[in-house]
Structure formats: C-alpha cells, structure tokens
N, C-alpha and C positions, 0 to 999 in steps of 0.2 A: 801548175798551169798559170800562165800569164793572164793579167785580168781581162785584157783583149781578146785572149784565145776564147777566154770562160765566156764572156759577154757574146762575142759572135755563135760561141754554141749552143747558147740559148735560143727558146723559143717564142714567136710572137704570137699574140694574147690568141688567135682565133685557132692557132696550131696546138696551142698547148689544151682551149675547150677542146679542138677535135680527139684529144687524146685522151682527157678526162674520162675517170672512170665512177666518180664521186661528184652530184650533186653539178652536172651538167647543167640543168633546167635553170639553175641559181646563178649560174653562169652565165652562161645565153642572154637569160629576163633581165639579168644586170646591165648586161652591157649593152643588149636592146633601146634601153630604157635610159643610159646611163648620159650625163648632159652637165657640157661642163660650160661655166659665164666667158663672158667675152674677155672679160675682166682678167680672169685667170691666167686667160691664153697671152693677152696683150703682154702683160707682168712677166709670164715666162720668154716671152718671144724681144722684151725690151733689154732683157739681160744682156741680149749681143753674141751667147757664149752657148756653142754647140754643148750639149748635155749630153749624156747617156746612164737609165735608168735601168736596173739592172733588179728584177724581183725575184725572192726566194720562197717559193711558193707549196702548196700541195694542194690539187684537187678537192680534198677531203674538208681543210681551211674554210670554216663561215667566214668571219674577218677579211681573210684575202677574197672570198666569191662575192665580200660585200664593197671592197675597195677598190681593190686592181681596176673593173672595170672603169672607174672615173679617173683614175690615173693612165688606164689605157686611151682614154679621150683625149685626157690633154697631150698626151703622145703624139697622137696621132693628130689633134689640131693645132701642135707649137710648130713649125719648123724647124726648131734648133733640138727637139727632142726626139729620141728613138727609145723603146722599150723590147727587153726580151725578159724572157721569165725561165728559171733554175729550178730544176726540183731540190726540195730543200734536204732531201735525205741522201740527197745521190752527191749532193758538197758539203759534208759535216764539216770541213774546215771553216768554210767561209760563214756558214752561220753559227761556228763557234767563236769567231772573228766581230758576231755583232752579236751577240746576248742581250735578251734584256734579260734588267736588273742584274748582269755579269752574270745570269747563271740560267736562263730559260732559253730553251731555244726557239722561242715564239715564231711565227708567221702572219701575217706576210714581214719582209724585211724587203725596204725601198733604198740600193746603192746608190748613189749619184759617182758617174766619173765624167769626166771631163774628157775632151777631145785626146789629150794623150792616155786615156783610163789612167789616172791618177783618181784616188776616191776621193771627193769632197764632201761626203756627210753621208747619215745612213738614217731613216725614217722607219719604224714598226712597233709593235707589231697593229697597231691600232690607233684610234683619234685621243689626244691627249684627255679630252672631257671624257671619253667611255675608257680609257683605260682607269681613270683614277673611280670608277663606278666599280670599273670587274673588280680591281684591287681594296676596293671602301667598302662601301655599302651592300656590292651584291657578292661578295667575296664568301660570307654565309651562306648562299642558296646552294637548293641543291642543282648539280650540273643543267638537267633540263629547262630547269627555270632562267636561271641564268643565260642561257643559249635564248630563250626565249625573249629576253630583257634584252640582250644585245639583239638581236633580227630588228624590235621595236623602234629600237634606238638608231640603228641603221635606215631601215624604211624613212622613217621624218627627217634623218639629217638628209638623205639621198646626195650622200657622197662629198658635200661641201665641206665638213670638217678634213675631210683625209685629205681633197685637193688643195685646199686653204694653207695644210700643213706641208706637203710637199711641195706648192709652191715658195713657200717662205725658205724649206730649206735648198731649193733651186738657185735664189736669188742670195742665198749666202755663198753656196756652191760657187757660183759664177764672181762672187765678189773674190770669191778666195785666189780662182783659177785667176783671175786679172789681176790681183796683189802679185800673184807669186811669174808672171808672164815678163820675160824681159822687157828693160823697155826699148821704145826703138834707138835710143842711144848704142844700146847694149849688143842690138843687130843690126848696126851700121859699121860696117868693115873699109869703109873709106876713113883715110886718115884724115884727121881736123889739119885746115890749110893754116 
C-alpha cells in the first residue's frame, strides 16, 4: 500500500478513542487536558510546508495515551498539519520499517511525510529524557514500578517534552522537503530569451 493510501486510512485521534477498547479514561483526560504553547504552533506553522503526521499506535500503549494527545493539539492548532493514527499490529511492515534500537517494536511511532507523502523523519517511541530513564536507571525495576515512574514522569512534563521533539523533527522534515523541492528555475518551461 501506498503511503498515501495508508495515511488517508488511518484514523483521527477522537475516532480512533471512540473505538478504544483499553484505558479510554487516559485517553479522553489527555487530551481534555492536553495544551500546547503558542510557540509551538507559531514554529510549526513558520515552516511554510504542508506536513502530515502519521501515528502507529495501540490503545492498550501508556506512552502513546500520554503523547499523542499533545501531538494531537498541535495537529490540530498548525494549519499546515493533519494527523491520523494506524494500529500498530494490523501494519507490521511499517513498524518493522521504524524499530527502535533496530529491533523493538515500540509505540507510539510519529511518521512525518510531506505533501507528496514522501517520509521525512520518524519520532518514538518516547521523550528522549524518559527514554534514556526506561533504558538507565529504571531498566531494573520491576514492570509495575516502572509503569509507575513513567505516568510520573509524564504527569510533570504534560506533553512539552514529546511536542518539543516533534516539533524540531517537523522543522527538519520541512527543511528537507524545501532542499529536495525544484527550484523555480527548474519549473519554468518558458525558454531563456
């Protein structure tokens, strides 16, 4: 399937809670709650360059029920941005296409493509600070606690780290798509007099 085709059959964030079957409540409260700066948006929206973010997700995912919704914000307050979300088991290709560390198939996963869905970079499964935490220090604990450590850690950041991150890799995205964009030389079909 074309990345186009995939993208448009994905679904947007309120369709994909209404089908949740796992940790709804987490969902909802998120994104309720969920509140992204001006700053953010301005930075995404000064890019110039239509986005399209594309999440590989599952219900069941704390990480994605503690992200997505602030990445769903900026979505929805960039103009150049649209979001839909994949379930992540029903396209094993595509999240075997972004692994972390080449071999996990973590969640969430944040595609960015470009107005022609071409991919320009890919974000997950977590904020760089909490991932080097699960991976470090809380890499010992047993499961619950860990799960525990991370909610923590999510509650105080409330979303700033993930959109922080995904904006930066937006603004690479967008530099990429304008490097690689003819230029108007290039699409000017009138011959030089």
């Amino acid at each position: 399937m074309m990345n186009r085709e995939r993208y448009v059959a994905g679904q947007r964030y309120d369709a994909m809670v209404g089908a949740a079957q796992k940790l709804v409540d987490l969902w909802t409260i998120t994104r309720r709650r969920a509140t992204v700066d001006d700053a953010a948006v301005a930075a995404v929206e000064a890019t110039g360059v239509p986005l399209h973010l594309l999440v590989l997700s599952a219900d069941w995912c704390i990480d994605a029920a503690c992200s997505i919704p602030f990445i769903d914000v900026l979505a929805e307050r960039g103009t150049n941005l649209d979001l839909r979300i994949l379930d992540r088991d029903k396209n094993l290709d595509l999240i075997d296409a972004h692994l972390t560390n080449g071999k996990s198939r973590s969640i969430p996963v944040v595609i960015v493509y470009d107005d022609q869905f071409v991919e320009r970079g890919w974000w997950g499964p977590r904020p760089a600070e909490l991932q080097a935490l699960v991976q470090g220090e809380w890499a010992t604990l047993e499961t619950s606690e860990r799960v525990a450590q991370e909610r923590r850690w999510y509650v105080k950041d409330r979303g700033v780290s993930s959109v922080r991150e995904i904006v930066a890799l937006l603004e690479r995205a967008a530099a990429a798509t304008s490097a690689s964009a003819p230029s108007a030389m290039e699409n000017d079909a009138t011959p030089a007099a």
